[in-house]
N, C-alpha and C positions, 0 to 999 in steps of 0.2 A: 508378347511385347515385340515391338517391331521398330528397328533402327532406321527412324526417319530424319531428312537431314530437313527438320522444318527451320531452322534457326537462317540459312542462306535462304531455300525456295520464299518464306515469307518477305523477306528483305526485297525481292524484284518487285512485291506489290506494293512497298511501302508508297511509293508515289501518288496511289490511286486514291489514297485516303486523305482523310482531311488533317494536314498536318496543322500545329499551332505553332505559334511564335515561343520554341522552345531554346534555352541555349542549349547546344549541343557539343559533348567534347569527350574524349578518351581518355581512358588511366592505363595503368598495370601496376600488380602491385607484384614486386620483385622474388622472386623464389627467394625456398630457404633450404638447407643440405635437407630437410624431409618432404618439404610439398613445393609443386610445379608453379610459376608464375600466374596470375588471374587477371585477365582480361576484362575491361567492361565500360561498359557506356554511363557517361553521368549527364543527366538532363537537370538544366537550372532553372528558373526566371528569367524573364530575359524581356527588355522591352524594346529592343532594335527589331525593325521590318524584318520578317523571315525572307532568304532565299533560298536555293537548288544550293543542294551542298551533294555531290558523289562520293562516295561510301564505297569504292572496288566499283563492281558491277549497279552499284545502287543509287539513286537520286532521291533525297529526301530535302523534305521544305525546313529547313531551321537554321539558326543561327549558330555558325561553327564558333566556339572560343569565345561565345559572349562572356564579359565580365561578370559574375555574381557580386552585386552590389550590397544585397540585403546579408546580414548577421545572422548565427543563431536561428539556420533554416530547419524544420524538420527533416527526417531523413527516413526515404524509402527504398531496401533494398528489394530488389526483383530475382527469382530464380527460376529459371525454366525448367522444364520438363526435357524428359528424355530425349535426349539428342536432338534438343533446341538451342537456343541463342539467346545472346541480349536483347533481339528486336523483335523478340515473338511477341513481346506484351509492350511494343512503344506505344500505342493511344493509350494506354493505361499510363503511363511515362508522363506524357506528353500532356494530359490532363490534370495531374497531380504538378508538373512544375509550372505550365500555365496560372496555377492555384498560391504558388508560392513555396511548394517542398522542392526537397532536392531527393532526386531519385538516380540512385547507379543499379544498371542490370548486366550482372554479371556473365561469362562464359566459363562452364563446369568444364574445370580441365579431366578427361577421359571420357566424359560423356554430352558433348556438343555434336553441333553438326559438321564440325572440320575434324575433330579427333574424339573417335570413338571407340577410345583404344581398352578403356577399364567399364564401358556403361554394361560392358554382358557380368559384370565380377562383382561381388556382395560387396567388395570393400568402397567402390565408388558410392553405397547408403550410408559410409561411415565418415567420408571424404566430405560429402555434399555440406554438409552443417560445417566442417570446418573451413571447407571454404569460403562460407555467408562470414563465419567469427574472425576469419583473417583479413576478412576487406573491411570489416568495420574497424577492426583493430587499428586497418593500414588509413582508413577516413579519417576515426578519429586524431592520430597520435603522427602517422609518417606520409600524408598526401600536405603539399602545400597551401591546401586552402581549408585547410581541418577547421577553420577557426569560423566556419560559414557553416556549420555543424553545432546543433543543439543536441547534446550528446543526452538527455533528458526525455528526448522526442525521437524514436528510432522506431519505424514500422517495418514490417515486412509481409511482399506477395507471392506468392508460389502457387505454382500450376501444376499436379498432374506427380510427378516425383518431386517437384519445386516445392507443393502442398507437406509430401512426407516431410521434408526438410522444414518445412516453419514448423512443425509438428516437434519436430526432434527437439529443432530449436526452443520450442516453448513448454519441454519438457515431457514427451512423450516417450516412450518405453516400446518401443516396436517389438510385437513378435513374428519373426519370420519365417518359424513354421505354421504362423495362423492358414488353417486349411480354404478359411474364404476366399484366401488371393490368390486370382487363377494363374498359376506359373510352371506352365506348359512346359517339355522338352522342344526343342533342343538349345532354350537358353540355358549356356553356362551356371548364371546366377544361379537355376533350380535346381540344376543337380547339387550346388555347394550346399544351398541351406537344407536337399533332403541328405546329406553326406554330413550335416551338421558342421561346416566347415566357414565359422561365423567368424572373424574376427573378435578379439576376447579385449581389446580395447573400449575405453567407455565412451559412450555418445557423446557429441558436444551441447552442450545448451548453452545461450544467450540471455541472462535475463534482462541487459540492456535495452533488449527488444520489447517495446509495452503493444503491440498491437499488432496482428494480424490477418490478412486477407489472403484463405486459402481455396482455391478454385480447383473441382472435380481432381481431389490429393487422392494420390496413391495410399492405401490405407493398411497396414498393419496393426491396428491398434484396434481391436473388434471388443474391448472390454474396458471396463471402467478402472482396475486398476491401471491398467496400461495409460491412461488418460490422467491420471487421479493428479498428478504434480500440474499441470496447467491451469492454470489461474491467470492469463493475460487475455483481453478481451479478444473479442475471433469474429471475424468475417465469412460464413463456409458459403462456398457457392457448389451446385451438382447439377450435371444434367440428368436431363431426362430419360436418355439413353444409356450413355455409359460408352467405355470404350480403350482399347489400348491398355489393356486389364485394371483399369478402374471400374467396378460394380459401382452402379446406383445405391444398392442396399447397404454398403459398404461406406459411402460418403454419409447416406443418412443414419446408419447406425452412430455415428462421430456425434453427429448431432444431440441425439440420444444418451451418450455415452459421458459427453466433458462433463466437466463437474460447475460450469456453468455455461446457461442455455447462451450457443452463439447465434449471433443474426443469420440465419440458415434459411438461402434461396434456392427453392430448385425450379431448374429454364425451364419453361413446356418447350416441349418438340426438338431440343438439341441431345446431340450429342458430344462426344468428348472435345474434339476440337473444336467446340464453336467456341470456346476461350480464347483462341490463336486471335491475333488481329486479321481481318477482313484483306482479302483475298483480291488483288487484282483479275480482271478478265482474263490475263494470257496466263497467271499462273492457276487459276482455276481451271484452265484446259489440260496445263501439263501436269497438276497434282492434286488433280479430284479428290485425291482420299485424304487431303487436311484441308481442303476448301468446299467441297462437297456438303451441304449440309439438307437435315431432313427438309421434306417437302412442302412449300410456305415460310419455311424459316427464314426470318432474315438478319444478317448474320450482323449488317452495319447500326440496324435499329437497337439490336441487341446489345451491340457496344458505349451505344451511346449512354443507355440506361445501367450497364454496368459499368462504367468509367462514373458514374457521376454517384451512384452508390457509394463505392470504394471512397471517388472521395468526400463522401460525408462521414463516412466510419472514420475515416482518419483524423477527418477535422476534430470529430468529437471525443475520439479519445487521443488524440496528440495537440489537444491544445492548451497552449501554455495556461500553467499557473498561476493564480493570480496572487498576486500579495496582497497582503493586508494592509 
Protein backbone atom coordinates (compact mmCIF):
# COMPACT_ATOMS: atom_id res chain seq x y z
CA UNK A 1 0.00 0.00 0.00
CA UNK A 2 1.66 3.14 -0.93
CA UNK A 3 0.59 6.90 0.48
CA UNK A 4 -0.29 8.65 -2.60
CA UNK A 5 -1.36 12.07 -2.45
CA UNK A 6 -3.68 11.48 -5.65
CA UNK A 7 -6.65 13.70 -4.25
CA UNK A 8 -4.28 17.29 -4.85
CA UNK A 9 -1.88 15.85 -7.99
CA UNK A 10 -5.43 14.99 -9.76
CA UNK A 11 -6.97 18.29 -9.07
CA UNK A 12 -4.05 20.27 -11.35
CA UNK A 13 -5.61 18.11 -14.32
CA UNK A 14 -8.96 18.96 -13.70
CA UNK A 15 -8.90 21.59 -16.44
CA UNK A 16 -7.89 19.46 -19.14
CA UNK A 17 -11.09 17.41 -19.08
CA UNK A 18 -14.43 18.08 -20.27
CA UNK A 19 -16.01 19.77 -17.40
CA UNK A 20 -20.19 20.27 -17.56
CA UNK A 21 -22.27 22.78 -16.43
CA UNK A 22 -22.10 21.53 -12.86
CA UNK A 23 -23.23 23.60 -9.72
CA UNK A 24 -20.36 23.64 -7.61
CA UNK A 25 -20.03 24.37 -3.88
CA UNK A 26 -18.59 23.35 -0.32
CA UNK A 27 -19.87 22.09 3.04
CA UNK A 28 -18.24 20.82 6.46
CA UNK A 29 -19.85 19.21 8.62
CA UNK A 30 -18.89 20.31 12.18
CA UNK A 31 -16.94 17.94 14.51
CA UNK A 32 -18.17 16.37 17.54
CA UNK A 33 -16.07 15.53 21.16
CA UNK A 34 -15.49 11.94 19.09
CA UNK A 35 -14.75 12.43 15.28
CA UNK A 36 -12.91 15.35 13.35
CA UNK A 37 -14.76 17.72 10.99
CA UNK A 38 -15.62 16.28 7.12
CA UNK A 39 -14.98 18.21 4.41
CA UNK A 40 -16.48 17.82 0.97
CA UNK A 41 -17.62 18.89 -2.43
CA UNK A 42 -21.43 19.07 -3.35
CA UNK A 43 -22.19 19.06 -7.08
CA UNK A 44 -25.85 20.09 -8.10
CA UNK A 45 -28.00 20.79 -11.48
CA UNK A 46 -27.32 23.74 -12.56
CA UNK A 47 -28.44 25.52 -15.63
CA UNK A 48 -26.38 28.84 -15.69
CA UNK A 49 -23.29 28.97 -18.45
CA UNK A 50 -20.29 27.29 -16.79
CA UNK A 51 -17.07 29.37 -15.95
CA UNK A 52 -13.36 29.02 -14.63
CA UNK A 53 -13.88 28.77 -11.03
CA UNK A 54 -10.11 28.41 -8.99
CA UNK A 55 -10.02 25.84 -6.29
CA UNK A 56 -6.20 26.87 -4.42
CA UNK A 57 -3.90 25.89 -7.00
CA UNK A 58 -6.94 24.49 -9.42
CA UNK A 59 -9.19 26.00 -12.35
CA UNK A 60 -12.31 24.07 -12.94
CA UNK A 61 -15.17 24.75 -15.52
CA UNK A 62 -18.54 25.05 -13.22
CA UNK A 63 -20.76 27.12 -11.73
CA UNK A 64 -19.58 28.27 -7.99
CA UNK A 65 -22.90 28.56 -5.63
CA UNK A 66 -25.46 27.96 -8.27
CA UNK A 67 -28.98 27.80 -6.73
CA UNK A 68 -30.54 24.12 -6.50
CA UNK A 69 -33.84 24.73 -7.73
CA UNK A 70 -35.23 21.33 -8.34
CA UNK A 71 -36.84 19.33 -4.97
CA UNK A 72 -36.29 15.88 -3.74
CA UNK A 73 -32.93 15.25 -5.73
CA UNK A 74 -31.38 11.98 -5.50
CA UNK A 75 -28.43 11.64 -3.59
CA UNK A 76 -24.79 10.38 -4.36
CA UNK A 77 -22.15 10.15 -1.89
CA UNK A 78 -18.55 9.47 -3.22
CA UNK A 79 -15.57 8.19 -1.20
CA UNK A 80 -12.13 7.85 -2.41
CA UNK A 81 -9.60 5.74 -1.94
CA UNK A 82 -6.46 5.72 -0.04
CA UNK A 83 -5.07 8.94 0.32
CA UNK A 84 -7.36 10.55 -2.17
CA UNK A 85 -9.79 13.45 -2.29
CA UNK A 86 -13.06 14.79 -3.27
CA UNK A 87 -11.97 15.21 -6.87
CA UNK A 88 -10.50 12.00 -7.64
CA UNK A 89 -13.90 10.87 -9.07
CA UNK A 90 -15.38 14.62 -10.43
CA UNK A 91 -16.47 13.28 -14.12
CA UNK A 92 -18.22 10.87 -12.36
CA UNK A 93 -19.71 13.94 -10.01
CA UNK A 94 -20.11 15.99 -12.70
CA UNK A 95 -22.18 13.41 -14.91
CA UNK A 96 -24.53 12.31 -12.34
CA UNK A 97 -25.46 16.13 -11.47
CA UNK A 98 -25.59 17.07 -15.12
CA UNK A 99 -28.40 14.14 -14.87
CA UNK A 100 -30.25 15.80 -12.19
CA UNK A 101 -28.70 14.04 -8.75
CA UNK A 102 -27.05 15.60 -6.22
CA UNK A 103 -23.68 14.24 -5.35
CA UNK A 104 -21.18 15.26 -2.24
CA UNK A 105 -17.55 13.63 -2.39
CA UNK A 106 -16.26 13.74 0.67
CA UNK A 107 -12.49 14.07 2.32
CA UNK A 108 -11.54 11.03 4.87
CA UNK A 109 -10.20 12.80 7.74
CA UNK A 110 -6.65 10.62 8.56
CA UNK A 111 -6.53 9.30 5.33
CA UNK A 112 -6.62 12.06 2.39
CA UNK A 113 -4.08 13.59 0.59
CA UNK A 114 -3.46 16.72 2.99
CA UNK A 115 -3.57 14.57 6.22
CA UNK A 116 -2.45 11.25 6.33
CA UNK A 117 -2.15 10.87 9.77
CA UNK A 118 -4.36 7.47 10.70
CA UNK A 119 -4.54 5.90 6.74
CA UNK A 120 -1.35 3.46 8.09
CA UNK A 121 -3.69 2.33 11.40
CA UNK A 122 -6.68 -0.34 11.26
CA UNK A 123 -8.96 1.97 12.93
CA UNK A 124 -9.18 4.52 9.85
CA UNK A 125 -11.43 0.70 8.18
CA UNK A 126 -13.55 1.48 11.12
CA UNK A 127 -13.66 5.43 10.88
CA UNK A 128 -14.35 5.30 7.00
CA UNK A 129 -18.12 4.08 7.02
CA UNK A 130 -18.85 6.46 9.77
CA UNK A 131 -17.82 9.13 8.18
CA UNK A 132 -20.10 8.27 4.88
CA UNK A 133 -23.17 7.85 7.96
CA UNK A 134 -22.35 11.37 9.54
CA UNK A 135 -22.49 13.29 6.25
CA UNK A 136 -25.67 11.82 5.48
CA UNK A 137 -26.75 12.31 8.78
CA UNK A 138 -25.34 16.07 8.50
CA UNK A 139 -27.41 16.18 4.51
CA UNK A 140 -30.25 14.88 5.59
CA UNK A 141 -31.14 16.66 9.16
CA UNK A 142 -28.27 19.83 9.87
CA UNK A 143 -26.98 21.20 5.99
CA UNK A 144 -29.47 24.12 5.08
CA UNK A 145 -30.58 22.85 2.00
CA UNK A 146 -31.63 19.12 3.32
CA UNK A 147 -34.93 19.75 1.91
CA UNK A 148 -33.29 19.30 -1.85
CA UNK A 149 -32.73 15.62 -0.58
CA UNK A 150 -34.89 12.61 -1.33
CA UNK A 151 -33.88 10.90 1.69
CA UNK A 152 -35.62 7.65 -0.10
CA UNK A 153 -33.12 7.78 -2.99
CA UNK A 154 -29.47 7.64 -1.53
CA UNK A 155 -26.63 6.01 -3.64
CA UNK A 156 -23.15 5.53 -3.03
CA UNK A 157 -19.53 5.21 -5.01
CA UNK A 158 -16.45 4.02 -3.81
CA UNK A 159 -12.95 3.32 -5.26
CA UNK A 160 -10.34 1.21 -4.23
CA UNK A 161 -10.81 1.45 0.17
CA UNK A 162 -13.92 3.85 -0.86
CA UNK A 163 -15.24 0.20 -2.45
CA UNK A 164 -14.36 -1.52 1.32
CA UNK A 165 -16.48 1.16 2.73
CA UNK A 166 -19.90 0.86 0.44
CA UNK A 167 -19.17 -2.66 1.28
CA UNK A 168 -19.24 -2.24 5.06
CA UNK A 169 -21.73 0.13 4.36
CA UNK A 170 -24.05 -2.37 2.69
CA UNK A 171 -23.55 -4.76 5.22
CA UNK A 172 -20.46 -6.61 4.80
CA UNK A 173 -18.38 -8.26 7.61
CA UNK A 174 -14.70 -7.86 6.72
CA UNK A 175 -12.14 -10.29 7.73
CA UNK A 176 -8.84 -8.82 8.12
CA UNK A 177 -6.74 -11.60 8.78
CA UNK A 178 -8.26 -12.97 5.26
CA UNK A 179 -4.61 -14.16 3.93
CA UNK A 180 -5.67 -13.14 0.15
CA UNK A 181 -4.87 -9.43 0.89
CA UNK A 182 -1.47 -8.72 0.35
CA UNK A 183 -0.27 -6.50 3.42
CA UNK A 184 3.14 -6.37 3.33
CA UNK A 185 5.47 -4.95 6.15
CA UNK A 186 6.31 -2.10 6.96
CA UNK A 187 2.74 -0.94 6.99
CA UNK A 188 1.69 -0.16 10.48
CA UNK A 189 -1.84 -1.57 9.57
CA UNK A 190 -0.24 -5.29 9.08
CA UNK A 191 1.48 -5.61 11.80
CA UNK A 192 -1.90 -4.64 14.12
CA UNK A 193 -4.10 -7.04 12.45
CA UNK A 194 -1.09 -9.95 12.44
CA UNK A 195 -0.75 -8.59 16.52
CA UNK A 196 -4.69 -9.06 16.12
CA UNK A 197 -5.00 -5.59 17.38
CA UNK A 198 -8.56 -4.80 15.70
CA UNK A 199 -10.68 -2.41 17.23
CA UNK A 200 -13.61 -4.33 19.08
CA UNK A 201 -16.25 -1.70 17.98
CA UNK A 202 -18.97 -2.62 15.57
CA UNK A 203 -18.94 -1.59 11.84
CA UNK A 204 -21.26 1.01 10.77
CA UNK A 205 -23.86 0.12 8.10
CA UNK A 206 -26.31 2.38 6.36
CA UNK A 207 -29.37 1.01 5.16
CA UNK A 208 -30.57 4.35 3.92
CA UNK A 209 -28.19 3.74 1.24
CA UNK A 210 -30.27 1.53 -1.67
CA UNK A 211 -27.59 1.43 -4.43
CA UNK A 212 -24.14 0.97 -4.97
CA UNK A 213 -21.36 1.56 -7.45
CA UNK A 214 -18.09 -0.05 -6.15
CA UNK A 215 -14.83 0.28 -8.49
CA UNK A 216 -11.72 -2.13 -8.16
CA UNK A 217 -12.66 -2.28 -3.76
CA UNK A 218 -10.30 -3.30 -1.43
CA UNK A 219 -11.66 -6.68 -0.59
CA UNK A 220 -11.73 -8.36 2.75
CA UNK A 221 -14.65 -10.27 2.31
CA UNK A 222 -13.33 -13.54 0.30
CA UNK A 223 -16.41 -15.73 1.46
CA UNK A 224 -20.04 -15.75 1.40
CA UNK A 225 -20.83 -15.49 4.78
CA UNK A 226 -18.88 -12.52 5.11
CA UNK A 227 -21.22 -11.10 2.20
CA UNK A 228 -24.39 -12.84 3.20
CA UNK A 229 -26.22 -9.59 4.91
CA UNK A 230 -26.08 -7.43 1.50
CA UNK A 231 -28.99 -7.31 -0.29
CA UNK A 232 -28.78 -3.57 -1.92
CA UNK A 233 -28.26 -3.73 -5.64
CA UNK A 234 -24.41 -3.26 -6.63
CA UNK A 235 -22.44 -1.86 -9.46
CA UNK A 236 -18.87 -3.85 -9.17
CA UNK A 237 -16.26 -2.61 -11.61
CA UNK A 238 -12.39 -4.45 -11.64
CA UNK A 239 -9.59 -4.13 -13.69
CA UNK A 240 -7.71 -6.09 -15.43
CA UNK A 241 -4.72 -5.74 -13.83
CA UNK A 242 -5.03 -4.85 -10.36
CA UNK A 243 -3.00 -2.79 -8.16
CA UNK A 244 -2.14 -0.87 -4.82
CA UNK A 245 -3.09 -4.24 -3.14
CA UNK A 246 -6.26 -4.80 -4.83
CA UNK A 247 -6.22 -8.46 -6.58
CA UNK A 248 -8.16 -8.89 -9.66
CA UNK A 249 -9.24 -12.42 -8.25
CA UNK A 250 -10.15 -10.78 -5.11
CA UNK A 251 -12.85 -8.15 -6.87
CA UNK A 252 -13.99 -11.08 -8.87
CA UNK A 253 -14.40 -13.48 -6.29
CA UNK A 254 -17.16 -10.38 -4.62
CA UNK A 255 -18.87 -11.15 -7.69
CA UNK A 256 -19.18 -14.76 -7.12
CA UNK A 257 -19.62 -14.39 -3.46
CA UNK A 258 -22.85 -11.56 -2.80
CA UNK A 259 -25.77 -13.13 -2.42
CA UNK A 260 -27.07 -11.44 -5.36
CA UNK A 261 -25.34 -11.46 -8.80
CA UNK A 262 -24.22 -7.55 -9.17
CA UNK A 263 -23.57 -5.92 -12.64
CA UNK A 264 -19.84 -6.95 -12.68
CA UNK A 265 -17.51 -5.21 -15.28
CA UNK A 266 -14.10 -6.12 -15.77
CA UNK A 267 -11.88 -3.09 -18.00
CA UNK A 268 -9.54 -5.03 -20.51
CA UNK A 269 -6.20 -3.72 -20.35
CA UNK A 270 -6.42 -1.28 -17.10
CA UNK A 271 -5.06 -1.24 -14.12
CA UNK A 272 -5.89 0.06 -10.66
CA UNK A 273 -5.84 3.62 -11.32
CA UNK A 274 -7.60 3.85 -14.51
CA UNK A 275 -10.77 4.70 -12.10
CA UNK A 276 -8.95 8.08 -11.11
CA UNK A 277 -10.26 10.95 -13.55
CA UNK A 278 -8.06 11.39 -16.65
CA UNK A 279 -4.86 12.85 -16.14
CA UNK A 280 -3.70 16.20 -17.71
CA UNK A 281 -0.51 16.30 -19.92
CA UNK A 282 1.91 18.16 -17.24
CA UNK A 283 0.64 15.98 -14.54
CA UNK A 284 1.14 12.81 -16.37
CA UNK A 285 4.70 13.80 -16.71
CA UNK A 286 5.21 14.57 -12.95
CA UNK A 287 2.96 11.42 -11.64
CA UNK A 288 3.30 8.56 -14.10
CA UNK A 289 2.41 6.01 -11.53
CA UNK A 290 -1.47 7.33 -11.21
CA UNK A 291 -1.67 8.54 -14.82
CA UNK A 292 0.30 6.03 -16.43
CA UNK A 293 -1.70 3.51 -17.84
CA UNK A 294 -1.38 -0.01 -19.86
CA UNK A 295 -0.35 0.27 -23.39
CA UNK A 296 -3.40 1.33 -25.84
CA UNK A 297 -5.37 2.07 -22.95
CA UNK A 298 -7.32 4.96 -23.13
CA UNK A 299 -7.98 6.34 -20.21
CA UNK A 300 -10.67 9.52 -21.41
CA UNK A 301 -12.74 6.79 -23.68
CA UNK A 302 -12.90 4.79 -20.76
CA UNK A 303 -14.54 7.43 -18.69
CA UNK A 304 -16.74 8.22 -20.76
CA UNK A 305 -18.40 4.74 -20.89
CA UNK A 306 -18.00 4.40 -17.21
CA UNK A 307 -19.58 7.70 -16.26
CA UNK A 308 -22.66 6.76 -18.36
CA UNK A 309 -22.86 3.20 -16.97
CA UNK A 310 -22.99 4.49 -13.35
CA UNK A 311 -25.48 6.61 -14.39
CA UNK A 312 -27.90 4.20 -15.80
CA UNK A 313 -27.49 1.90 -12.62
CA UNK A 314 -28.65 4.67 -10.70
CA UNK A 315 -31.36 5.80 -12.74
CA UNK A 316 -32.72 2.54 -12.50
CA UNK A 317 -32.57 1.55 -9.19
CA UNK A 318 -33.10 5.19 -7.67
CA UNK A 319 -35.89 6.02 -9.29
CA UNK A 320 -38.72 7.44 -7.90
CA UNK A 321 -41.80 5.48 -6.98
CA UNK A 322 -44.60 5.44 -8.59
CA UNK A 323 -48.06 5.85 -7.18
CA UNK A 324 -50.84 4.44 -7.70
Amino acid sequence: MRFLKIGILLAFGLAASSARAAGLTSIQVPATADNPALSAFVWSPCATPPEEVKLGPMTVVAVRNCPIAARKLPLIVISHGHGGGSLNHHDVAETLADAGFLVVALNHPGDNFSDLSRSGDISIMFQRPRDIKRLIDFLLAGWPQAEKIDPDRIGFFGFSRGGYTGLVLAGAVPDFHDATVPCPEPAPICGEIRRNEIPAEPLARDLRIKAFVLADPLSFFSTKESLKAVDAPIQLWGSEHGGDGVLPENVASLAVNLPDKPDFHVVPGSAHFAFLAPCSPGLARSQPEICTDQAAFDRAAFHRALDANILEFFRQNLAPERKS
